[in-house]
C-alpha positions in Angstrom: -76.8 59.4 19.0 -79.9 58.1 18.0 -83.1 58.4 20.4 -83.7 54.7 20.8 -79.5 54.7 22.0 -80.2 58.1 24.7 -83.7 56.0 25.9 -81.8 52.8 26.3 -79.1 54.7 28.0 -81.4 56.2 30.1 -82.8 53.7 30.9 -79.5 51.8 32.1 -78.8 54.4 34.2 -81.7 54.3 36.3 -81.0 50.9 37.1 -77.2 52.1 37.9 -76.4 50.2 34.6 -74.1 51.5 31.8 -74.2 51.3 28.1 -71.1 49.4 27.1 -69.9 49.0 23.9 -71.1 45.5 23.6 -75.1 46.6 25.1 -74.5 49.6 22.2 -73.5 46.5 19.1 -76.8 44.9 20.2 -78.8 47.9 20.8 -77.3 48.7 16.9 -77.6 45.2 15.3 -81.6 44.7 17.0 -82.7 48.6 15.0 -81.2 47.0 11.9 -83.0 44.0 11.6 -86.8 44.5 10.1 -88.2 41.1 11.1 -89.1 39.4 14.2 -85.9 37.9 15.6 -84.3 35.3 18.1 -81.0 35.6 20.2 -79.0 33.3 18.1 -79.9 35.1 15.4 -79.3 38.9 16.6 -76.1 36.9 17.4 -75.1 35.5 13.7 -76.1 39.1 12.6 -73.3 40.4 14.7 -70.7 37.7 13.8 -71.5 38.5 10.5 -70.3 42.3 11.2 -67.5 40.6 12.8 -68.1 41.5 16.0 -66.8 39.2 18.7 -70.0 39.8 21.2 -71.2 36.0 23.1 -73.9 34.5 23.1 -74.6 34.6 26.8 -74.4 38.8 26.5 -76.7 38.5 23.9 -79.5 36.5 26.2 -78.2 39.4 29.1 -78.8 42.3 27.0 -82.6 41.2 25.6 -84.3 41.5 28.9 -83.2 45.1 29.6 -84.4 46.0 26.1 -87.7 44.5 27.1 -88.1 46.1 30.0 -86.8 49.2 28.2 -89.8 49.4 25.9 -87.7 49.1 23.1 -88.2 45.3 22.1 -91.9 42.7 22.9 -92.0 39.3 22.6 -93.3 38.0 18.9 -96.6 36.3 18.7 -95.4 33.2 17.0 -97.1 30.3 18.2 -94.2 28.0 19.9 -91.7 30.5 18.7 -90.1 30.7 22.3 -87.8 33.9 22.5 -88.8 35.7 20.0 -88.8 39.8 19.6 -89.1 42.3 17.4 -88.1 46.0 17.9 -90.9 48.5 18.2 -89.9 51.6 19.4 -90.3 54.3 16.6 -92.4 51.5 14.9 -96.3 52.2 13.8 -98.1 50.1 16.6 -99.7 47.5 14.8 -101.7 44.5 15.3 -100.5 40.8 15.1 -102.6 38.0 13.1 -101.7 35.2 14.1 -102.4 31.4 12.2 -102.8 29.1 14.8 -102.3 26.3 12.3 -99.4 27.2 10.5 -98.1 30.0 12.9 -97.6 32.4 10.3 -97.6 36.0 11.4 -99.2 39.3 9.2 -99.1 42.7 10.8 -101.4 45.7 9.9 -101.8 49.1 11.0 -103.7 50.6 14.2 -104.9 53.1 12.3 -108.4 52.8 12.0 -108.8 51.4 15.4 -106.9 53.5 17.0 -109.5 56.5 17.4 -112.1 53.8 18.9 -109.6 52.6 21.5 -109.3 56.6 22.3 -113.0 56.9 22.7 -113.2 53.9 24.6 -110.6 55.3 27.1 -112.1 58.2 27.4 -115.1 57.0 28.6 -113.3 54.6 31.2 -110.9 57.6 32.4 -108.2 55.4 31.5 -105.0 56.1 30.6 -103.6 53.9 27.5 -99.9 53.3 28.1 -99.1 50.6 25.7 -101.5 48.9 23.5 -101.4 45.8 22.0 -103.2 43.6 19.5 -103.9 40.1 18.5 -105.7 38.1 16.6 -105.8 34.2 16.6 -107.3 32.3 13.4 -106.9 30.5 10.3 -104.6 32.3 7.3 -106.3 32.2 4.1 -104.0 29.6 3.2 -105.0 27.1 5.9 -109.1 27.7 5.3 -108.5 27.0 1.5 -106.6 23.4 2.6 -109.0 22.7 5.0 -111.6 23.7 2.6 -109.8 21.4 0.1 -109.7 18.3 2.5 -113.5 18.4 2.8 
Protein backbone atom coordinates (compact mmCIF):
# COMPACT_ATOMS: atom_id res chain seq x y z
CA UNK A 1 0.00 0.00 0.00
CA UNK A 2 1.43 3.08 -0.82
CA UNK A 3 1.78 5.92 1.99
CA UNK A 4 -0.38 8.50 0.22
CA UNK A 5 -3.24 5.27 0.20
CA UNK A 6 -2.54 4.45 4.50
CA UNK A 7 -2.68 8.69 5.03
CA UNK A 8 -5.89 8.92 2.99
CA UNK A 9 -7.11 5.93 4.74
CA UNK A 10 -6.35 7.38 7.80
CA UNK A 11 -7.59 10.01 7.32
CA UNK A 12 -11.22 8.54 6.33
CA UNK A 13 -11.31 6.83 9.31
CA UNK A 14 -11.11 9.64 11.55
CA UNK A 15 -14.01 11.02 10.09
CA UNK A 16 -15.69 7.39 10.48
CA UNK A 17 -15.30 7.20 6.62
CA UNK A 18 -14.01 4.15 4.67
CA UNK A 19 -11.79 3.74 1.76
CA UNK A 20 -13.90 2.06 -0.92
CA UNK A 21 -12.81 0.70 -3.91
CA UNK A 22 -14.09 3.59 -5.92
CA UNK A 23 -12.32 6.54 -3.20
CA UNK A 24 -9.03 3.94 -3.76
CA UNK A 25 -9.55 4.28 -8.20
CA UNK A 26 -9.48 8.04 -7.53
CA UNK A 27 -7.02 8.17 -4.92
CA UNK A 28 -4.89 5.90 -7.74
CA UNK A 29 -5.90 7.72 -11.05
CA UNK A 30 -5.14 11.55 -9.06
CA UNK A 31 -1.01 10.08 -8.06
CA UNK A 32 -0.84 9.20 -11.76
CA UNK A 33 -1.56 12.30 -13.32
CA UNK A 34 1.62 14.89 -13.27
CA UNK A 35 -0.35 18.00 -14.19
CA UNK A 36 -2.80 20.19 -12.60
CA UNK A 37 -6.21 18.59 -13.10
CA UNK A 38 -10.12 19.13 -13.12
CA UNK A 39 -12.89 16.56 -12.01
CA UNK A 40 -14.05 15.83 -15.49
CA UNK A 41 -10.81 15.16 -16.36
CA UNK A 42 -9.60 12.84 -13.33
CA UNK A 43 -12.90 11.38 -14.62
CA UNK A 44 -12.10 10.72 -18.53
CA UNK A 45 -8.67 9.45 -17.05
CA UNK A 46 -10.65 6.74 -15.25
CA UNK A 47 -13.05 5.92 -18.12
CA UNK A 48 -10.12 5.59 -20.08
CA UNK A 49 -8.87 2.67 -17.56
CA UNK A 50 -12.37 1.54 -18.02
CA UNK A 51 -13.44 2.08 -14.84
CA UNK A 52 -17.16 2.68 -14.46
CA UNK A 53 -16.70 5.44 -11.34
CA UNK A 54 -19.49 8.70 -11.86
CA UNK A 55 -19.02 11.78 -12.14
CA UNK A 56 -20.80 12.88 -9.01
CA UNK A 57 -18.25 10.41 -6.82
CA UNK A 58 -15.63 12.03 -8.44
CA UNK A 59 -16.78 15.78 -7.25
CA UNK A 60 -17.46 13.68 -3.56
CA UNK A 61 -14.18 12.25 -3.35
CA UNK A 62 -11.99 15.72 -4.23
CA UNK A 63 -12.89 17.52 -1.06
CA UNK A 64 -11.79 14.77 1.31
CA UNK A 65 -8.45 14.65 -0.60
CA UNK A 66 -8.29 18.39 0.02
CA UNK A 67 -8.85 18.30 3.34
CA UNK A 68 -6.61 15.32 3.49
CA UNK A 69 -3.54 17.23 2.53
CA UNK A 70 -3.10 15.20 -0.33
CA UNK A 71 -4.50 17.57 -3.23
CA UNK A 72 -4.63 22.11 -3.23
CA UNK A 73 -6.39 24.04 -5.44
CA UNK A 74 -4.31 25.17 -8.85
CA UNK A 75 -3.48 28.83 -9.11
CA UNK A 76 -4.99 29.24 -12.58
CA UNK A 77 -6.54 32.36 -12.95
CA UNK A 78 -10.42 31.54 -13.70
CA UNK A 79 -9.47 27.92 -13.72
CA UNK A 80 -12.37 27.09 -11.14
CA UNK A 81 -11.83 23.47 -9.74
CA UNK A 82 -8.70 22.93 -10.39
CA UNK A 83 -5.99 20.59 -8.25
CA UNK A 84 -2.95 19.14 -8.44
CA UNK A 85 -1.62 16.41 -6.09
CA UNK A 86 1.18 17.41 -3.77
CA UNK A 87 1.82 15.06 -1.23
CA UNK A 88 5.39 13.47 -1.70
CA UNK A 89 5.77 16.54 -4.20
CA UNK A 90 8.87 19.10 -3.71
CA UNK A 91 6.86 22.18 -2.37
CA UNK A 92 7.24 24.64 -4.94
CA UNK A 93 6.11 28.02 -5.79
CA UNK A 94 3.41 29.00 -8.46
CA UNK A 95 4.04 31.93 -11.15
CA UNK A 96 1.28 32.88 -12.26
CA UNK A 97 0.49 35.25 -15.74
CA UNK A 98 -2.25 37.21 -15.04
CA UNK A 99 -2.66 37.85 -18.68
CA UNK A 100 -2.56 34.69 -20.28
CA UNK A 101 -3.00 32.52 -17.01
CA UNK A 102 -0.20 30.41 -17.78
CA UNK A 103 1.28 28.65 -14.81
CA UNK A 104 5.38 27.77 -14.20
CA UNK A 105 6.49 26.08 -10.98
CA UNK A 106 9.98 26.23 -9.41
CA UNK A 107 11.60 24.82 -6.46
CA UNK A 108 11.49 26.16 -2.61
CA UNK A 109 14.76 25.48 -2.32
CA UNK A 110 16.54 28.47 -1.93
CA UNK A 111 13.84 30.12 -0.07
CA UNK A 112 13.18 27.75 2.02
CA UNK A 113 16.12 28.28 4.67
CA UNK A 114 14.89 32.11 4.88
CA UNK A 115 11.33 31.10 5.54
CA UNK A 116 13.06 28.87 8.52
CA UNK A 117 14.94 31.74 9.82
CA UNK A 118 12.08 33.85 9.58
CA UNK A 119 9.99 31.43 11.77
CA UNK A 120 12.41 31.14 14.04
CA UNK A 121 12.50 34.43 14.97
CA UNK A 122 8.48 34.65 15.12
CA UNK A 123 8.34 31.27 17.28
CA UNK A 124 6.20 30.11 14.66
CA UNK A 125 5.49 26.98 13.60
CA UNK A 126 5.33 26.51 9.64
CA UNK A 127 2.70 23.83 8.92
CA UNK A 128 2.12 24.23 5.24
CA UNK A 129 3.62 26.81 3.08
CA UNK A 130 2.66 28.17 0.09
CA UNK A 131 3.84 30.42 -2.74
CA UNK A 132 2.67 32.68 -5.39
CA UNK A 133 3.57 34.99 -7.67
CA UNK A 134 1.29 37.16 -9.86
CA UNK A 135 2.87 38.89 -13.13
CA UNK A 136 3.41 39.09 -16.69
CA UNK A 137 5.19 35.75 -18.53
CA UNK A 138 7.94 36.58 -20.68
CA UNK A 139 5.79 36.00 -23.45
CA UNK A 140 3.10 38.62 -22.56
CA UNK A 141 5.99 41.60 -21.69
CA UNK A 142 7.58 40.78 -25.23
CA UNK A 143 3.76 41.38 -26.89
CA UNK A 144 3.14 44.18 -24.92
CA UNK A 145 6.48 45.41 -25.57
CA UNK A 146 5.72 44.75 -29.23
CA UNK A 147 2.33 46.71 -29.23
CA UNK A 148 4.20 49.86 -28.08
Amino acid sequence: MEDYTKLFDTYLNSRKMKLTASRRLILEAVFSLHEHFDAEQLHQVLRSASQDISLATVYRTLPLLLQAGLIQPSPRPGARGMYEHIWGHPRHAHWVCVRCGAVQETPLDSVDPILAREARNLKFETQETSVEVKGLCWKCQNSANDSQ
